[in-house]
C-alpha positions as CSV (number, residue, x, y, z in Angstrom):
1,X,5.7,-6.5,12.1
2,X,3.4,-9.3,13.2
3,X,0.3,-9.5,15.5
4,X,1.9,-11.2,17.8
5,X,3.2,-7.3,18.9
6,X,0.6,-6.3,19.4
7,X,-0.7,-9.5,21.5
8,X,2.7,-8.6,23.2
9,X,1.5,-5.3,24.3
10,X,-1.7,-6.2,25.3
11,X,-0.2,-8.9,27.5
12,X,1.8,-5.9,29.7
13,X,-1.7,-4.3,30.5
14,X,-3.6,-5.4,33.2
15,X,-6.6,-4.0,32.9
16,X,-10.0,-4.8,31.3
17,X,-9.6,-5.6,27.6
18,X,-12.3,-6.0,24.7
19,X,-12.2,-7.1,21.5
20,X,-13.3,-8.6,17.9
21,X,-12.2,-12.0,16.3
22,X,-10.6,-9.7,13.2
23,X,-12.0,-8.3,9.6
24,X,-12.3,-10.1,7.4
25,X,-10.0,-9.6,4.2
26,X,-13.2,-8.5,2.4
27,X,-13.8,-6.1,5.2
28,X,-10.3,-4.1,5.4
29,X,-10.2,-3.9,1.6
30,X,-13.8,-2.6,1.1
31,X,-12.4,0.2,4.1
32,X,-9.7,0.6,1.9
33,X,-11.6,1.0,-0.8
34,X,-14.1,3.6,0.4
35,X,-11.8,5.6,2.5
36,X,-9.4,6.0,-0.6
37,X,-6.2,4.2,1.5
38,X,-4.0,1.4,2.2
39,X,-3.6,-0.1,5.5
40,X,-0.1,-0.8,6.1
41,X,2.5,-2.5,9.0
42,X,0.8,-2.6,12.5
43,X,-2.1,-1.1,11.9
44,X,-3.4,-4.1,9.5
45,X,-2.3,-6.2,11.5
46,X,-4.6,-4.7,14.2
47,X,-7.3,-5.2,12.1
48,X,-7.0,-8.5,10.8
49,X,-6.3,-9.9,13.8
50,X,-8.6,-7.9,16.3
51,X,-11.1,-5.8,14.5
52,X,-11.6,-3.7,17.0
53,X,-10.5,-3.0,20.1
54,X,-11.3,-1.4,24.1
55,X,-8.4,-1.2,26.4
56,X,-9.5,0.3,29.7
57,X,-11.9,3.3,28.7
58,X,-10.4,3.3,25.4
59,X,-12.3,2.2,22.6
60,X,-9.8,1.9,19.2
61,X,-11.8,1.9,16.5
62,X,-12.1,-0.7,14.0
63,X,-14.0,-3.0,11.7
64,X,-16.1,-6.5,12.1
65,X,-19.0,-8.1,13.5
66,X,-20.5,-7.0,17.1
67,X,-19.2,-3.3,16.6
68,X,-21.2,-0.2,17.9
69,X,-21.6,2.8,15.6
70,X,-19.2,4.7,17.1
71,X,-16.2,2.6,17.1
72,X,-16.8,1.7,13.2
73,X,-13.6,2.9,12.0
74,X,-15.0,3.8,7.9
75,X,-18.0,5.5,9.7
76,X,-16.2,7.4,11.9
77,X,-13.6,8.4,9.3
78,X,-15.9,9.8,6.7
79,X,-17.6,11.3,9.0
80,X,-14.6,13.3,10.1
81,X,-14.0,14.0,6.7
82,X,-17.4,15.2,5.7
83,X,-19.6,16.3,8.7
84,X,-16.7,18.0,11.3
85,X,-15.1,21.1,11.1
86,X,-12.5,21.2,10.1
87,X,-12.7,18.4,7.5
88,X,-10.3,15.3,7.9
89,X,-8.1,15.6,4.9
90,X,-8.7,12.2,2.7
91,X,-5.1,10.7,3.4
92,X,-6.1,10.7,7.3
93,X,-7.7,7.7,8.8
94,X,-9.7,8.4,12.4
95,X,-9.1,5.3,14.8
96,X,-9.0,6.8,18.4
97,X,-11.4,9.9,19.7
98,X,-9.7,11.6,22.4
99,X,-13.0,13.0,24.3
100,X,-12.5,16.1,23.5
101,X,-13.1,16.1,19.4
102,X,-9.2,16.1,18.3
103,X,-9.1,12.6,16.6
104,X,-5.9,10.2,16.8
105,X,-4.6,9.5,13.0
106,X,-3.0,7.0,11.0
107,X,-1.1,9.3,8.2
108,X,-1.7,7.3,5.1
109,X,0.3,8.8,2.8
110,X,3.6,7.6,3.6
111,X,4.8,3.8,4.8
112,X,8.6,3.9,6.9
113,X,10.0,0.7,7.6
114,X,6.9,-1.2,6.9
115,X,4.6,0.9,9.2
116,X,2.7,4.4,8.7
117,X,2.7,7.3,11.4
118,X,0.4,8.0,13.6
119,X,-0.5,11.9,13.6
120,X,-2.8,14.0,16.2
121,X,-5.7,16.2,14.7
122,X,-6.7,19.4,16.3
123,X,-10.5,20.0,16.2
124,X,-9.6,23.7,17.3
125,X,-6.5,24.3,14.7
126,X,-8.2,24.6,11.8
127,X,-8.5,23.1,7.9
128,X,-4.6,24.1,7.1
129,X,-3.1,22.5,10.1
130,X,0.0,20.0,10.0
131,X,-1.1,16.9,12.0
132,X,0.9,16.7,14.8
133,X,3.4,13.5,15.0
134,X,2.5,11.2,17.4
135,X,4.5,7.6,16.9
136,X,5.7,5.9,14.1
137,X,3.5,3.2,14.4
138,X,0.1,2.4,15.5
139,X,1.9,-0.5,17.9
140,X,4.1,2.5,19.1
141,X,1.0,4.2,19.4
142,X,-0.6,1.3,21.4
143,X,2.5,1.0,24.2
144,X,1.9,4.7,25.0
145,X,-2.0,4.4,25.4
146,X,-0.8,1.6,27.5
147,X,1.6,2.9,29.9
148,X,-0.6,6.2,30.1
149,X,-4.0,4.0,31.4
């Protein structure tokens, strides 16, 4: 899959969008590197090519210049891992804070057809929960959070 999805996407919303210039290389593998992952599919893409990014009210977390504390994407993933209850598990990377404390997931252990899953956790469901599949892709992902705004 190529950024130019997700440009494709962005184009069909017609609301207020925000976002980076895109992380650097050095950026998304020193992410990598800390959070214990690989970035795969759309979701790289995403952060090469935006960084981060605000659709509406929505703020996606992310990586790169100009980028408040709580849309840093590592941050905000090890914090969920170490300072919430329950703990993120370590093959779970935060990107999207639904306002009420469940966090929006890309599920890092497995890549489908290029991409990885995008999972829902439960702040409320406990440490032994299964993450709830949302799409199959964080571009899937995207379209939704679009048509929903």
């Amino acid at each position: 899959m190529s950024a130019g999805v997700i440009r494709t996407i962005l184009q069909d919303f017609h609301g207020q969008i925000e976002h980076g210039s895109g992380a650097t290389t050095e950026e998304i593998a020193d992410c990598e590197r800390q959070l214990g992952v690989r970035f795969a599919g759309s979701f790289a893409d995403y952060l090469q090519s935006y960084g981060w990014l605000s659709v509406g009210t929505n703020e996606i977390y992310g990586l790169g210049a100009e980028i408040g504390l709580w849309r840093r994407l590592k941050e905000m993933t090890l914090s969920e891992r170490t300072e919430m209850y329950p703990p993120l598990p370590s093959y779970l990377v935060a990107f999207y804070n639904d306002g009420f404390g469940n966090q929006h997931c890309l599920d890092t252990r497995y890549v489908v057809d290029g991409e990885q899953r995008i999972v829902f956790w439960n702040h409320e469901a406990g440490p032994d929960q299964t993450p709830k599949f949302i799409a199959g892709s964080f571009a899937d992902w995207l379209r939704q959070l679009i048509a929903a705004e």
